[in-house]
ZAMI-11808 format. One line per 4 residues: number of its first residue (from 1); their letters; for each residue y, x, z of N, C-alpha, C. Coordinates in steps of 0.001 Angstrom, whole numbers, plus 500000, padded with zeros to 6 digits. Atoms other than C-alpha are relative to their C-alpha. Layout:
N
NUM = a = Y X Z Y X Z Y X Z; ...
END
This chain:
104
1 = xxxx = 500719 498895 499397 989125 600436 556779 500785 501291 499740; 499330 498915 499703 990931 603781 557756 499088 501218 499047; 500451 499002 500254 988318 605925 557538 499299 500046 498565; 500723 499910 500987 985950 607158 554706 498661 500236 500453
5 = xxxx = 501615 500112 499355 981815 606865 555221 499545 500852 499445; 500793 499139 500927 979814 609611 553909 498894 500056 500699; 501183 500211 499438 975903 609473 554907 499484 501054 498692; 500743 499154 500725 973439 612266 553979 498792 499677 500133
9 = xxxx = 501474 500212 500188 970314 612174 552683 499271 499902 501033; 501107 499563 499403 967026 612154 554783 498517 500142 499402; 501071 499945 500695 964311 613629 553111 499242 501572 500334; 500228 498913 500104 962319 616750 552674 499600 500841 499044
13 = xxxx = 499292 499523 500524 962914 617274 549608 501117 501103 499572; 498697 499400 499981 964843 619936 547929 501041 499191 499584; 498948 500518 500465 968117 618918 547563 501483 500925 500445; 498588 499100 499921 971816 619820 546913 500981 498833 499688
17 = xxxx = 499243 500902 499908 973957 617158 547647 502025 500652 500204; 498575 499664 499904 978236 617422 547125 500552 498709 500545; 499613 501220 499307 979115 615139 549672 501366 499792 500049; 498561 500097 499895 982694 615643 550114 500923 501298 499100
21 = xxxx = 499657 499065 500370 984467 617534 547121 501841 499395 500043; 498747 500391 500570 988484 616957 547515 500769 501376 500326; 499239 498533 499985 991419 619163 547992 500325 500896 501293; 500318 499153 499001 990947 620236 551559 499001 500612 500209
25 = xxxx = 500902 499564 499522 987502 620876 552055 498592 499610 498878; 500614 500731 500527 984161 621018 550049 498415 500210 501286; 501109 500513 498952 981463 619526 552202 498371 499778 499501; 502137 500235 500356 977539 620062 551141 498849 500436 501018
29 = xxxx = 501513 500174 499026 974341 619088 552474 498660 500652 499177; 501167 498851 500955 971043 621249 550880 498828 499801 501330; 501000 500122 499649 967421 620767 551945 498770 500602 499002; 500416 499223 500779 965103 623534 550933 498369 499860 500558
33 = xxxx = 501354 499687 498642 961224 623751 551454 499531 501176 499551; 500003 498835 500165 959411 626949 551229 500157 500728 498928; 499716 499055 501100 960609 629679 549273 500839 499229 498767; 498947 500395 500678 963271 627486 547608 501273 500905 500428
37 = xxxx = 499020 499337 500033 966387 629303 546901 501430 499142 499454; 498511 500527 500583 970252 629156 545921 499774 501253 498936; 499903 498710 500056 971113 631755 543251 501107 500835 500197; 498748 499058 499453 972957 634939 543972 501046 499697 499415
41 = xxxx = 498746 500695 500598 976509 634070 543521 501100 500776 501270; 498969 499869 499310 979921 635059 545250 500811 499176 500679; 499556 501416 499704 981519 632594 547806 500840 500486 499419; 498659 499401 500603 984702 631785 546406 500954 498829 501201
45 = xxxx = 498960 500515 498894 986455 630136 549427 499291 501052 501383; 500498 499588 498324 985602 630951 553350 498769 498952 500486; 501305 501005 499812 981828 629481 554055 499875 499703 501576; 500727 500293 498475 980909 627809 557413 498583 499052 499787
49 = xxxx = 500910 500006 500204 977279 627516 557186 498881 499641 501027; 500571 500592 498558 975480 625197 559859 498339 499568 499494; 501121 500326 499753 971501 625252 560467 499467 498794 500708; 500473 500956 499187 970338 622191 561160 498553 499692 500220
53 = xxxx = 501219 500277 499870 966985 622113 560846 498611 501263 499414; 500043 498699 500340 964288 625724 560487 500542 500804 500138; 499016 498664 499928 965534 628928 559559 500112 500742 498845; 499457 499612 501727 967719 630140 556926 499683 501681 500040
57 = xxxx = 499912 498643 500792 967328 633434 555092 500862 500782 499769; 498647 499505 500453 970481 635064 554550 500180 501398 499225; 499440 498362 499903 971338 638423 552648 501451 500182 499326; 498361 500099 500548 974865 639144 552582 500262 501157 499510
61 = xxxx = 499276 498693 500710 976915 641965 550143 498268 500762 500326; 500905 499288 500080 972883 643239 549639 499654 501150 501474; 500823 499500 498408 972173 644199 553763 498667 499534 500279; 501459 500432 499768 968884 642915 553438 499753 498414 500657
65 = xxxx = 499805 501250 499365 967707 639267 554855 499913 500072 501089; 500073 499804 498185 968452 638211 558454 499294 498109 499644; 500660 501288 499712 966937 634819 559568 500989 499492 501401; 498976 500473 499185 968968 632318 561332 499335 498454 500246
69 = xxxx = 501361 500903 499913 966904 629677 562905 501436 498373 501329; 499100 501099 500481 968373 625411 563466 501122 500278 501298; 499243 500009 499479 971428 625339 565760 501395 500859 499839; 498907 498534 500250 973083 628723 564223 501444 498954 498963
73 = xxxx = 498795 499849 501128 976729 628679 562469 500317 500943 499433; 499438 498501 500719 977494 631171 559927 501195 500030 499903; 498909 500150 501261 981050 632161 558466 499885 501094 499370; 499666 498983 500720 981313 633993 555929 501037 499789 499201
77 = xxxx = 498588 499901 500728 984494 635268 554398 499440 499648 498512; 499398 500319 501452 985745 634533 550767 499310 501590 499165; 500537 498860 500883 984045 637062 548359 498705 500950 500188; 501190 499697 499832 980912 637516 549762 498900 499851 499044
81 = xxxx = 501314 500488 500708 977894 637992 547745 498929 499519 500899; 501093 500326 498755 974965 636393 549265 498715 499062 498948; 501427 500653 500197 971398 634818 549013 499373 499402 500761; 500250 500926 499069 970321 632244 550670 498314 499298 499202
85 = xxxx = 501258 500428 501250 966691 631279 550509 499206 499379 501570; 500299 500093 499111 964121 629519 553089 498267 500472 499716; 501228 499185 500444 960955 632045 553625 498951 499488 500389; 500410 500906 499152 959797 629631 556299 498850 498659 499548
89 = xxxx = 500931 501363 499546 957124 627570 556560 500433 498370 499593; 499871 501094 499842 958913 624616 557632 501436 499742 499024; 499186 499916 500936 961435 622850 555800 501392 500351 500553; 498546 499972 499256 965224 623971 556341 501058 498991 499508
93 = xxxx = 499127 501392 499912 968252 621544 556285 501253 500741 500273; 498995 499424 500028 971598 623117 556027 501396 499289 499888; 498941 500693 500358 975376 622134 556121 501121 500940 499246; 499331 499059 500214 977655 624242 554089 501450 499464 499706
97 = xxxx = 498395 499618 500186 981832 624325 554162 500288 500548 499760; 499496 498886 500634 983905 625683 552321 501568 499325 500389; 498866 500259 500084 987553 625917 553352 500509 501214 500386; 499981 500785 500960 989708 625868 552195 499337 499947 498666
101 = xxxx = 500656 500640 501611 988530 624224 548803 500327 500455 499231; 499923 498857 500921 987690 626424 546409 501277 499840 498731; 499090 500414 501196 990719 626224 543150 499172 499765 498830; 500267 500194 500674 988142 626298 540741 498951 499408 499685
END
């Protein structure tokens, strides 16, 4: 077999799954239900940040929260502060990338 299989959860459940950590890319899956959070932290690569399910919370470098509801893609650059939280009702379901993969 060539490829490599990776399968994500299905639940609704919080969760914070590190599905794919190697030296190109780190690949996580996160399932939040209301008013679950990440905490504030600084990316430390370049984030691409895919809604798959609800609507995320976002406040980036302290601009206040925007709401980003399932189909959205974020990026956010390398050195962003941010907060990510779901204020929502329903549950949210997120995909987050980071590339490249962080050094530390």
């Amino acid at each position: 077999m060539t490829e490599n299989v990776f399968k994500l959860k299905k639940t609704d459940q919080k969760t914070i799954e590190k599905v794919i950590l190697d030296e190109n890319i780190h690949y996580m899956h996160m399932i939040f239900g209301k008013d679950d959070s990440l905490p504030t932290h600084f990316t430390n690569s370049n984030v691409y940040m895919t809604v798959l399910r609800g609507t995320l919370s976002i406040d980036l470098n302290e601009k206040g929260f925007y709401d980003y509801e399932s189909g959205t893609i974020l990026k956010i650059p390398v050195g962003t502060k941010m907060t990510v939280k779901n204020n929502a009702d329903e549950v949210l379901e997120i995909t987050v990338v980071k590339a490249p993969a962080p050094k530390n």
